[in-house]
N, C-alpha and C positions, 0 to 999 in steps of 0.2 A: 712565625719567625722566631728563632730564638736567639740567644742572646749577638753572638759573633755577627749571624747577618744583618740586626742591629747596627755592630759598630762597622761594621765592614761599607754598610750605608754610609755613616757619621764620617768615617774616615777613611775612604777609598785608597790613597796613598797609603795606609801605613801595609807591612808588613808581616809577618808574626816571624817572632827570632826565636830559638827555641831558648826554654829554660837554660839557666846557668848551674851546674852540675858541682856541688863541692865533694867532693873527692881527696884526701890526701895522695899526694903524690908517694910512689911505694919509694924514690930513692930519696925523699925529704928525710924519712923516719928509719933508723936503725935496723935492719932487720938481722933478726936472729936464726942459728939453728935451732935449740932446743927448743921444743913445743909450749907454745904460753897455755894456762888450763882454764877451761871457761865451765863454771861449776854454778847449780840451782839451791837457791834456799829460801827458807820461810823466814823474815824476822816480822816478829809482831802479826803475824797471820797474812802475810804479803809476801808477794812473790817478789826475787829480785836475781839478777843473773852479775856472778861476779867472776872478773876476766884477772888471773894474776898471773906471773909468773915472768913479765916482761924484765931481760935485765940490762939493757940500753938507758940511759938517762932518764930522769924523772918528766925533762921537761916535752922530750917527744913523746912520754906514755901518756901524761896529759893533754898534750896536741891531738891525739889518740883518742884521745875519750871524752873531752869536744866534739869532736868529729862525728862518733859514735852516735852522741845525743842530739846530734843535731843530722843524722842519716836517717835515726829511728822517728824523731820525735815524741825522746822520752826524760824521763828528771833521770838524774844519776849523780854520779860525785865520784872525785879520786882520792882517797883515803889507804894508808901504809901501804904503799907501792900494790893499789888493786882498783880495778875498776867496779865500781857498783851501779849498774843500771839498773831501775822498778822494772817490773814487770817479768814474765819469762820468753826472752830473745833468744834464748843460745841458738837457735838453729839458723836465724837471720843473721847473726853475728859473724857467729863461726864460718858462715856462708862469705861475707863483707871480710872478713882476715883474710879466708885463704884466697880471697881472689888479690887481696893487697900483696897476699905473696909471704905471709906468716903460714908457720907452722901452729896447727890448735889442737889441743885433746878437749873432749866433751869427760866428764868427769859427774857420777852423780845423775841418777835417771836415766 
């Protein structure tokens, strides 16, 4: 028996709901034509993916990269109008942009 038919025992009545999915809505945040560029580097021997070039308001780019960190399940920061996420994402990212419905270049590798 593993776990679910466990509580499926415990609790016949309940349910399963499915997960709640955060998502930005693509008409919340600004979108732009020109391509935002999402570029790979090394600081301090670490990898890190940084997304810039957004020129809509500061506060939906950081709405933006909340988001991001909280899609990937990664540390990052928005620092002088750029996204910094650890790790190297671009191809998840840029995957996560254009289905939001931005324009992206890959830049760099």
């Amino acid at each position: 028996m593993d776990l679910k038919d466990q509580l499926k025992t415990l609790f016949p009545e309940h349910t399963e709901s499915p997960a709640p999915q955060s998502e930005v809505k693509p008409t919340s945040i600004w979108m732009q034509d020109t391509p935002m560029i999402c570029k790979y580097e090394k600081r301090k021997g670490k990898p890190i993916t940084i997304i810039e070039g957004y020129t809509g308001a500061d506060k939906d780019f950081k709405i933006l990269a909340k988001d991001l960190k909280k899609k990937f399940s990664v540390g990052g920061s928005f620092k002088n109008d750029s996204i910094i996420i650890q790790g190297d994402y671009r191809d998840k990212i840029m995957g996560y942009l254009k289905a939001l419905g931005f324009n992206v270049k890959r830049v760099g590798g």
